[in-house]
C-alpha positions in Angstrom: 0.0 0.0 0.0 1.1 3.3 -0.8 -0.5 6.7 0.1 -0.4 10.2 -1.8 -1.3 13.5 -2.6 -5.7 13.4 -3.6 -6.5 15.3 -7.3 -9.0 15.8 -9.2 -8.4 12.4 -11.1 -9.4 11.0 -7.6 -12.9 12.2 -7.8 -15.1 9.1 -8.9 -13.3 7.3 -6.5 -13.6 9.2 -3.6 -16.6 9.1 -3.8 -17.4 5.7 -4.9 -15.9 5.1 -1.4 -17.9 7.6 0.4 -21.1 6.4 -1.0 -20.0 2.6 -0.4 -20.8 4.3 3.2 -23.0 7.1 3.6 -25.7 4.9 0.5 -24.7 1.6 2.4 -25.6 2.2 6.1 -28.9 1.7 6.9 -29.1 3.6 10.1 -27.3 7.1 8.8 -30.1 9.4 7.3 -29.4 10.4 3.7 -29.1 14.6 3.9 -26.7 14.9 1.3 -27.8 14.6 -2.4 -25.1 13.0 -4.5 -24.1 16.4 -6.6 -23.4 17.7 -2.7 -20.5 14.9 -1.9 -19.0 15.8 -5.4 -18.9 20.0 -4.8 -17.8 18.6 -1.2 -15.1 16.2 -2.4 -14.2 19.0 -5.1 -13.5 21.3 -2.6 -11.5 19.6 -0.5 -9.4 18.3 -2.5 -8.8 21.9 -3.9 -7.5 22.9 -0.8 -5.0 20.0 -0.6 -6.8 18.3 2.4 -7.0 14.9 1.1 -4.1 11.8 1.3 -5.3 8.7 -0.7 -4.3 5.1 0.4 -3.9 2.9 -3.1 -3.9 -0.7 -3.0 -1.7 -0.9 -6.6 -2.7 1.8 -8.5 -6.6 2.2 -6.9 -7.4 4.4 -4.5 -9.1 2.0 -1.7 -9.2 4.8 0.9 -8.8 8.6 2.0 -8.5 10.8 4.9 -9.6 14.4 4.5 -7.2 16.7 7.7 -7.2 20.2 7.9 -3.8 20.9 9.8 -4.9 18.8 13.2 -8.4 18.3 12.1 -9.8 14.9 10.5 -12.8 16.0 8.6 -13.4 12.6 7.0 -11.4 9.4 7.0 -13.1 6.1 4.7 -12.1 3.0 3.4 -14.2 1.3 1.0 -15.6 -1.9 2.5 -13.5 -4.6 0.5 -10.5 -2.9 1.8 -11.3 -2.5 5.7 -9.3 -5.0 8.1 -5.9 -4.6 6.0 -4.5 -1.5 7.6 -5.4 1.5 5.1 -7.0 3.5 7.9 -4.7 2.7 9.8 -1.7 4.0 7.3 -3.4 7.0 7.0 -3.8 8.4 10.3 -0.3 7.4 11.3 1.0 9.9 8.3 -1.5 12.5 9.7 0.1 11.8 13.5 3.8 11.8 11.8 2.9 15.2 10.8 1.1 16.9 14.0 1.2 16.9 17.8 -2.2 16.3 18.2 -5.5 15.1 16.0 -9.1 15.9 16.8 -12.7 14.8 14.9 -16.2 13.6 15.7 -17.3 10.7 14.9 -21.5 9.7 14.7 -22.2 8.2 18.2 -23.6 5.1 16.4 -20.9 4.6 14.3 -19.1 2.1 16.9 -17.2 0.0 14.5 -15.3 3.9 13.7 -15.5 4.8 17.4 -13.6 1.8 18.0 -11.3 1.8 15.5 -10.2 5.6 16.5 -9.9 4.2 20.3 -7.3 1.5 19.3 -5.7 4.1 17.4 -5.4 6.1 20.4 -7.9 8.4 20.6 -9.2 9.2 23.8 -12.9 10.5 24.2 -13.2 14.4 25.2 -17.0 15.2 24.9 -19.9 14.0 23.2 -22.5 16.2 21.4 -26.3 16.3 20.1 -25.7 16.5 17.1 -25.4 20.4 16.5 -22.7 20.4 14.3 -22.9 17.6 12.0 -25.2 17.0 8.8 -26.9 14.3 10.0 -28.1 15.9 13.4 -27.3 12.6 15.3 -25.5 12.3 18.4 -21.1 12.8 17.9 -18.2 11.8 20.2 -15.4 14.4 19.7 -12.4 12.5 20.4 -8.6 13.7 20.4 -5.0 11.9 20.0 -1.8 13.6 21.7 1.8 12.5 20.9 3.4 11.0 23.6 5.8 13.7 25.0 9.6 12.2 25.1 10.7 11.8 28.6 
């Protein structure tokens, strides 16, 4: 696995993997209409926010950061279990002290997944800030300080 830079080539990707997702998941209202994720995704990448994991030369998963910020980190379903999330956030914590995001309370596969990658829980939320109005965990990772 390899992970790089996100472009515009990217696009039908990206979001074949968000939709795999956001379309796939029975509980997670659908607030978004499809041209929305592709002005999103557009955007985004834009702005240089995105790193893209490839299995050979596909893109299998991305992680959208904004300096310490995860906005958005997926891995389409066939590639899940084989370390792609996991690649990308330790690039993102390689580059930073710290990482925060939310994740969807009822997401508890990602909830988990951002726990063994040691993030700790620092609040949880109605819902306020998040498209979906559901229930969030904000959750935060620190570098271990050298002794």
């Amino acid at each position: 696995m390899r992970l790089g830079q996100g472009h515009i080539g990217h696009v039908p990707r990206l979001l074949a993997i968000l939709w795999a997702f956001t379309r796939g998941t029975a509980w997670l209202p659908k607030v978004r209409s499809r041209f929305t994720d592709l002005r999103m995704i557009c955007t985004v990448l834009r702005r240089g926010w995105v790193r893209v994991a490839y299995e050979g030369a596909r893109p299998v998963g991305f992680i959208v950061r904004e300096d310490s910020r995860i906005h958005a980190l997926y891995v389409h379903p066939k590639a899940q279990g084989r370390g792609v999330g996991h690649a990308l956030l330790q690039e993102a914590k390689a580059e930073v002290g710290h990482l925060d995001l939310y994740v969807l309370q009822q997401n508890r596969g990602a909830w988990a997944f951002y726990a063994r990658e040691g993030f700790a829980e620092a609040g949880r939320g109605i819902g306020a800030g998040n498209d979906e109005n559901l229930p969030d965990l904000r959750m935060i990772w620190h570098a271990q300080e050298a002794l």
